[in-house]
N, CA and C atoms as an extended XYZ file, in Angstrom:
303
Properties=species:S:1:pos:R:3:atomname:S:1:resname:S:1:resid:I:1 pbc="F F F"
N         0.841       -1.181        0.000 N   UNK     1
C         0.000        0.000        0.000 CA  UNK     1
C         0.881        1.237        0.000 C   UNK     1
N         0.388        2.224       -0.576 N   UNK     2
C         1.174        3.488       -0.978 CA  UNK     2
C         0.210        4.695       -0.051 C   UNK     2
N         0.547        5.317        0.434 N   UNK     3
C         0.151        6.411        1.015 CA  UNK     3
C         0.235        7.402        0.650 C   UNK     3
N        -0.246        8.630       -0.194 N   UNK     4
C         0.028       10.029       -0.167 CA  UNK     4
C        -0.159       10.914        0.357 C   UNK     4
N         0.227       11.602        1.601 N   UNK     5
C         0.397       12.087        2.170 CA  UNK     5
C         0.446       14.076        1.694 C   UNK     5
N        -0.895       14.528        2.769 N   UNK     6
C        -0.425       15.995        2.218 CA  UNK     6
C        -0.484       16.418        3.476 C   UNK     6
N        -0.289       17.410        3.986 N   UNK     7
C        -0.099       18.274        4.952 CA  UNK     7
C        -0.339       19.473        4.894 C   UNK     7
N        -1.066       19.991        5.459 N   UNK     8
C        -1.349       21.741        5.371 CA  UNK     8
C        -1.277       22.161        6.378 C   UNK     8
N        -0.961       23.705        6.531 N   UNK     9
C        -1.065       24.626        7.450 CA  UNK     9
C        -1.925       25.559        6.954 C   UNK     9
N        -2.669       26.248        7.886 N   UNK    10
C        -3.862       26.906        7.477 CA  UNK    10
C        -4.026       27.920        8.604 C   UNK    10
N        -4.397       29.239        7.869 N   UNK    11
C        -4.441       30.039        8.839 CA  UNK    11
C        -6.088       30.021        9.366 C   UNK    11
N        -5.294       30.484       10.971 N   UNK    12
C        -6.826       29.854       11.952 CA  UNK    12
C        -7.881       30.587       11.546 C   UNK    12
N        -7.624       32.072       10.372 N   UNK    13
C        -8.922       32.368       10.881 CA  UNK    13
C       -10.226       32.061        9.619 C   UNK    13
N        -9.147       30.740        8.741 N   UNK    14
C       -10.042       30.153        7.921 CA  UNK    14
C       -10.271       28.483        8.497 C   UNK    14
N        -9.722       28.137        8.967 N   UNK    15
C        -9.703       27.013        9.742 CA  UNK    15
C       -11.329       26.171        9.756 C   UNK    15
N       -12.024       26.565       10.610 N   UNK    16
C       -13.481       26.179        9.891 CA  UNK    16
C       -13.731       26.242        8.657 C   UNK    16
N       -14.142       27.278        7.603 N   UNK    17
C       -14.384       27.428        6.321 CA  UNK    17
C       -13.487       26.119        5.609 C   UNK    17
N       -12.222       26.071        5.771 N   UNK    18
C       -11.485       25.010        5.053 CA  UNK    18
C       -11.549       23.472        5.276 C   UNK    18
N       -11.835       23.525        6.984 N   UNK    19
C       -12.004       22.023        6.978 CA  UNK    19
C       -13.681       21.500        6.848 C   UNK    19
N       -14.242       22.531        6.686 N   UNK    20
C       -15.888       21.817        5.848 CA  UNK    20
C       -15.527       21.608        4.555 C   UNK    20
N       -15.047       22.393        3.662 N   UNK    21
C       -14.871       22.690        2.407 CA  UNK    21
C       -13.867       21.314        2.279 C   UNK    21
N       -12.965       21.098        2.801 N   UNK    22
C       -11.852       19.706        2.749 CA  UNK    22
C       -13.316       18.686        2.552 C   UNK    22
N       -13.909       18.686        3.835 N   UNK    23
C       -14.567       17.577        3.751 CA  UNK    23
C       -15.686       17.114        3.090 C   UNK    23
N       -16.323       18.080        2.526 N   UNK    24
C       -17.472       18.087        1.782 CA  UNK    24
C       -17.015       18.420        0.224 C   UNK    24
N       -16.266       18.978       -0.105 N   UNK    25
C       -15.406       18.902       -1.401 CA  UNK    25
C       -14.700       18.231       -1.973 C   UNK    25
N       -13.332       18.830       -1.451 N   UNK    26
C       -11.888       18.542       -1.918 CA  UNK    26
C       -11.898       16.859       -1.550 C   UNK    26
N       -12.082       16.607       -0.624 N   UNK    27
C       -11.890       15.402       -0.235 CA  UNK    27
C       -12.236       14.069       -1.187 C   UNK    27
N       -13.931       14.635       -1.075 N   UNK    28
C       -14.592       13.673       -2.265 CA  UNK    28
C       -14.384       13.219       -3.438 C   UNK    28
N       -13.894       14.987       -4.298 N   UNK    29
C       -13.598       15.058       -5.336 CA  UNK    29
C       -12.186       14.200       -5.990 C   UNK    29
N       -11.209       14.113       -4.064 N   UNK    30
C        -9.947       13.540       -4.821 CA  UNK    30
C       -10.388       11.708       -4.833 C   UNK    30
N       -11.324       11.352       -3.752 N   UNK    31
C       -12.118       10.054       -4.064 CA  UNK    31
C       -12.331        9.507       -5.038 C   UNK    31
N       -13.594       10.379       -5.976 N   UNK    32
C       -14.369       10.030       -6.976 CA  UNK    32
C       -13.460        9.790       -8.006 C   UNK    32
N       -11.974       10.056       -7.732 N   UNK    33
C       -11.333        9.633       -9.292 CA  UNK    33
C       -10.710        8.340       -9.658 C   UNK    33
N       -10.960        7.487       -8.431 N   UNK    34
C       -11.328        6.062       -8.057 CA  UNK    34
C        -9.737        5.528       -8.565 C   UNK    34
N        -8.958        6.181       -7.666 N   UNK    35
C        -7.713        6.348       -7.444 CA  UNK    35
C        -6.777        5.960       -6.086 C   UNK    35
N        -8.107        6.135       -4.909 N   UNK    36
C        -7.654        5.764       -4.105 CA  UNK    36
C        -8.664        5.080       -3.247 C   UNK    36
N        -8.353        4.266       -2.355 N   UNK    37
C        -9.180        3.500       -1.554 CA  UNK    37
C        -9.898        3.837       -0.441 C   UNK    37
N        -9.433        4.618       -0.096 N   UNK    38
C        -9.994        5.980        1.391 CA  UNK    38
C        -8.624        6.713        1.484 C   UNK    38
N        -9.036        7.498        3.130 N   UNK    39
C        -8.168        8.327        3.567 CA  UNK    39
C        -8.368        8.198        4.982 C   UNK    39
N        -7.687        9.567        5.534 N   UNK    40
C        -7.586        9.768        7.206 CA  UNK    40
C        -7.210       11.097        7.020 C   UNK    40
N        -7.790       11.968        8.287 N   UNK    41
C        -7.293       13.336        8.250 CA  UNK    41
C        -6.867       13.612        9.827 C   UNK    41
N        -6.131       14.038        9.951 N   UNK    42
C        -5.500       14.328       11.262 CA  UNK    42
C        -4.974       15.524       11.035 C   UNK    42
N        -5.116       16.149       12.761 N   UNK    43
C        -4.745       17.130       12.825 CA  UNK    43
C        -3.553       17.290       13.772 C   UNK    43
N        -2.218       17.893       13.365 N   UNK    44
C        -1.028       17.821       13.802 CA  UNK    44
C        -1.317       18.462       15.619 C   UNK    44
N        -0.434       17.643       16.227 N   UNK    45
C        -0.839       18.432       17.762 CA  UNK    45
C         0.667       18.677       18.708 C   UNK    45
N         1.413       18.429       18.305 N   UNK    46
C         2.974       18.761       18.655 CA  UNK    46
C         3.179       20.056       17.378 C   UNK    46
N         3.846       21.350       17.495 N   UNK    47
C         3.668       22.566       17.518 CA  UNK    47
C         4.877       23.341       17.308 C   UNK    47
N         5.499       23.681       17.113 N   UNK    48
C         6.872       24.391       16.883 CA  UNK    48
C         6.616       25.812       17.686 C   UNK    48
N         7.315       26.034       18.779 N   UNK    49
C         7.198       27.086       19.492 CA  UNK    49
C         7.397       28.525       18.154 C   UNK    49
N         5.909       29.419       18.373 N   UNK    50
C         6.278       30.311       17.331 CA  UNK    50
C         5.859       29.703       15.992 C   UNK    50
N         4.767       28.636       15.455 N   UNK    51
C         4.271       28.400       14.543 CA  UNK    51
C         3.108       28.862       14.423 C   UNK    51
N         2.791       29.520       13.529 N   UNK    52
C         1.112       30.096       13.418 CA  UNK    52
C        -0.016       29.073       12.770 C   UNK    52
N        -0.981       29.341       12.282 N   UNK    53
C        -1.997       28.588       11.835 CA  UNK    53
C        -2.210       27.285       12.346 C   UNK    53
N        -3.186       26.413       11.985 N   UNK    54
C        -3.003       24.711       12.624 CA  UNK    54
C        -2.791       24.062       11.353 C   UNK    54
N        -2.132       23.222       12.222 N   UNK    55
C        -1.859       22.020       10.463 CA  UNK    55
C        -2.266       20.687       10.773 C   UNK    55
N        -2.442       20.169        9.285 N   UNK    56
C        -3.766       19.211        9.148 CA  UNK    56
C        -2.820       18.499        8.391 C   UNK    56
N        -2.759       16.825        8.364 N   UNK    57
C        -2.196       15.985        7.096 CA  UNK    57
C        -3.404       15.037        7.013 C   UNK    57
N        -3.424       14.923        5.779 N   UNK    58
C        -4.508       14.134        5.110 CA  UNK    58
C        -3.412       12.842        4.270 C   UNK    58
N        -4.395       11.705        4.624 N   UNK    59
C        -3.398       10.729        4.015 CA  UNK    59
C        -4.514        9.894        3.076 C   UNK    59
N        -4.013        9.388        2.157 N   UNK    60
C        -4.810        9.014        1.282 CA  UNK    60
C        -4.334        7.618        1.245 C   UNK    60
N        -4.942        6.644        0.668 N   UNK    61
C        -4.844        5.080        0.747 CA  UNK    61
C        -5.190        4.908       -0.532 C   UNK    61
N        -3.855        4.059       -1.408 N   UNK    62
C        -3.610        3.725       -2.991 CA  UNK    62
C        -3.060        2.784       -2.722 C   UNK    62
N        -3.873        1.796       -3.755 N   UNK    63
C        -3.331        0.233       -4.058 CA  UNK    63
C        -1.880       -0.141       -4.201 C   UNK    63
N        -1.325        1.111       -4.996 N   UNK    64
C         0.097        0.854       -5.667 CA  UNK    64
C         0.377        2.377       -6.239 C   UNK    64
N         2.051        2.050       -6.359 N   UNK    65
C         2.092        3.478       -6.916 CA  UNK    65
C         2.082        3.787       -8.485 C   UNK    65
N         1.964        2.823       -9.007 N   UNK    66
C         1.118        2.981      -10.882 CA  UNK    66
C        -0.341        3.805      -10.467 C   UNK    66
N        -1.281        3.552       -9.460 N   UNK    67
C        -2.532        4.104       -8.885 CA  UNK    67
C        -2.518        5.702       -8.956 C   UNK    67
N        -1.029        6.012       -7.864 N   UNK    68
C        -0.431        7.086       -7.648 CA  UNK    68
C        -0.249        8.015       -8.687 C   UNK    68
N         0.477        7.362       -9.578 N   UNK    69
C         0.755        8.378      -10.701 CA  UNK    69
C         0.068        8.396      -11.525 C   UNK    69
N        -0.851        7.874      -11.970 N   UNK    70
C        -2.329        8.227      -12.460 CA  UNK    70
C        -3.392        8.853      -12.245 C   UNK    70
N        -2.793        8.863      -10.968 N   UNK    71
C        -3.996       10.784       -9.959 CA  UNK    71
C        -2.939       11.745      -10.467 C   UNK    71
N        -1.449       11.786      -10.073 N   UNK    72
C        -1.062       12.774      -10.531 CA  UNK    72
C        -0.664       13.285      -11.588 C   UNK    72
N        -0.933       12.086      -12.722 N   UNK    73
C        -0.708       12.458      -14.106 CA  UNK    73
C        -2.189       13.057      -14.515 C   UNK    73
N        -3.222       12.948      -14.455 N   UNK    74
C        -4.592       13.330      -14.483 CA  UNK    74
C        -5.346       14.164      -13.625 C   UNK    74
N        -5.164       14.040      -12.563 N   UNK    75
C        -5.599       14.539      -11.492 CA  UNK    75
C        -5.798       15.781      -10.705 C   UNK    75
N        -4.163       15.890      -10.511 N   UNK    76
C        -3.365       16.311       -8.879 CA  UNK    76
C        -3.494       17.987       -9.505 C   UNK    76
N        -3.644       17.979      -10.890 N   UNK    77
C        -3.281       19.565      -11.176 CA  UNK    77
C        -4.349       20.564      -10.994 C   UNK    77
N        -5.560       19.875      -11.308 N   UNK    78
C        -6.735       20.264      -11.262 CA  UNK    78
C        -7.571       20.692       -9.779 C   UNK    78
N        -7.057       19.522       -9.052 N   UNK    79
C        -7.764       19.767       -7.917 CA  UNK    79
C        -6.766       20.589       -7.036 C   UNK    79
N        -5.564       20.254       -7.128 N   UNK    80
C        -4.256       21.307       -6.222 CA  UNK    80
C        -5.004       22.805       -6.396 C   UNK    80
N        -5.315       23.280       -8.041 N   UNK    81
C        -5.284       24.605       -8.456 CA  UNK    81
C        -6.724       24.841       -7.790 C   UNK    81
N        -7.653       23.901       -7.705 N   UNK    82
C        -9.147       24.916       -7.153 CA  UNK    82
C        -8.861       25.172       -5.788 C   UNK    82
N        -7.839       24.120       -5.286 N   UNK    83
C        -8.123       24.282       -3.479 CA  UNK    83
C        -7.131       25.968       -3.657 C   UNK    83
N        -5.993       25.823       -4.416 N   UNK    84
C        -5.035       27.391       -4.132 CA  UNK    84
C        -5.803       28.807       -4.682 C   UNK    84
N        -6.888       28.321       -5.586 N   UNK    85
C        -7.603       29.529       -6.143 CA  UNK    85
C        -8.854       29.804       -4.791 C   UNK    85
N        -8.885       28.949       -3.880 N   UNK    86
C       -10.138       29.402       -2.873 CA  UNK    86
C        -9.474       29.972       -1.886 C   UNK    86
N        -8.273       29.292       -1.369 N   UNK    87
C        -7.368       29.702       -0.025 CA  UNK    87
C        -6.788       30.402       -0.520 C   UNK    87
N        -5.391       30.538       -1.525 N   UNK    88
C        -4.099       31.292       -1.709 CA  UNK    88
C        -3.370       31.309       -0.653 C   UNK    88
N        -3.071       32.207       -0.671 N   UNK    89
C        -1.769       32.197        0.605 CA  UNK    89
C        -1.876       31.921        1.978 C   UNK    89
N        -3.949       31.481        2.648 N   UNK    90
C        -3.869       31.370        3.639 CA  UNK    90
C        -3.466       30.105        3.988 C   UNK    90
N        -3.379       29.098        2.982 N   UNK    91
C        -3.094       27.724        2.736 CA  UNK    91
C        -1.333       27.372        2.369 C   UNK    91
N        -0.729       26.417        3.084 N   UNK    92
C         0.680       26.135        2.465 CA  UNK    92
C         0.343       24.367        2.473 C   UNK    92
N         0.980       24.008        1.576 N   UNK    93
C         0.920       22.241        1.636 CA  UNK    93
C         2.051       21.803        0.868 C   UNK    93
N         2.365       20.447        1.356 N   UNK    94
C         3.143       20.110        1.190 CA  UNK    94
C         2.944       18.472        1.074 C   UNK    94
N         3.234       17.657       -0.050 N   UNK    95
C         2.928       16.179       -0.264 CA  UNK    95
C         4.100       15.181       -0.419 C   UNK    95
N         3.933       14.585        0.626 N   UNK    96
C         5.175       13.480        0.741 CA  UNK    96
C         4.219       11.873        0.124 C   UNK    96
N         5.307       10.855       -0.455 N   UNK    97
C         4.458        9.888       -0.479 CA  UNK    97
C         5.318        8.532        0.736 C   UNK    97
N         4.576        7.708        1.052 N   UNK    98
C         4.677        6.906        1.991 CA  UNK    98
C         4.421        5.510        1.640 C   UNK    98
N         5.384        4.485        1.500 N   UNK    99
C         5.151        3.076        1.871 CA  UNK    99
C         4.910        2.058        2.419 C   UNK    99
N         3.779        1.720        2.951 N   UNK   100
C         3.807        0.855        4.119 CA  UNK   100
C         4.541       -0.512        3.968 C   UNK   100
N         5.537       -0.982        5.298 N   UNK   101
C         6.669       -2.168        4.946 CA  UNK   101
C         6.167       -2.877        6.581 C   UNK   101
């Protein structure tokens, strides 16, 4: 199993607005492209003294990574650009991918 992994920081004072919108949107939308098998969303709780906003990683669950690069050959561009055209700069993310061994 392959994991993709995103992570955001988000400023608090969209924090609600974004995590309905994650979940009732973005979320679904990266679903429906029947790419991945589910997810998990967690919210980071260890803190960097002097870090602003809260940060959130969302992990996604893919069969394999041929799966993987078929969201992001099709996919990843489309939905990256609506979530940065709603937030912009109150949003930073960052996507690692992950192997489970």
């Amino acid at each position: 199993m392959v994991i993709y992994n995103v992570t955001i920081n988000v400023d608090v004072n969209i924090q609600e607005d974004w995590l309905n919108w994650m979940k009732k949107e973005h979320i679904p939308d990266v679903l429906n492209t029947g790419k991945f098998q589910g997810y998990r969303m967690l919210r980071v709780v260890n803190r960097s003294a002097g870090e602003e906003g809260v940060t959130y990683a969302v992990q996604y669950f893919c069969e394999n990574l041929r799966k993987l690069q078929e969201y992001q050959a099709h996919y990843a561009q489309l939905l990256q650009q609506k979530h940065q055209d709603k937030y912009g700069t109150q949003v930073m993310a960052f996507r690692t991918i992950l192997e489970d061994v």
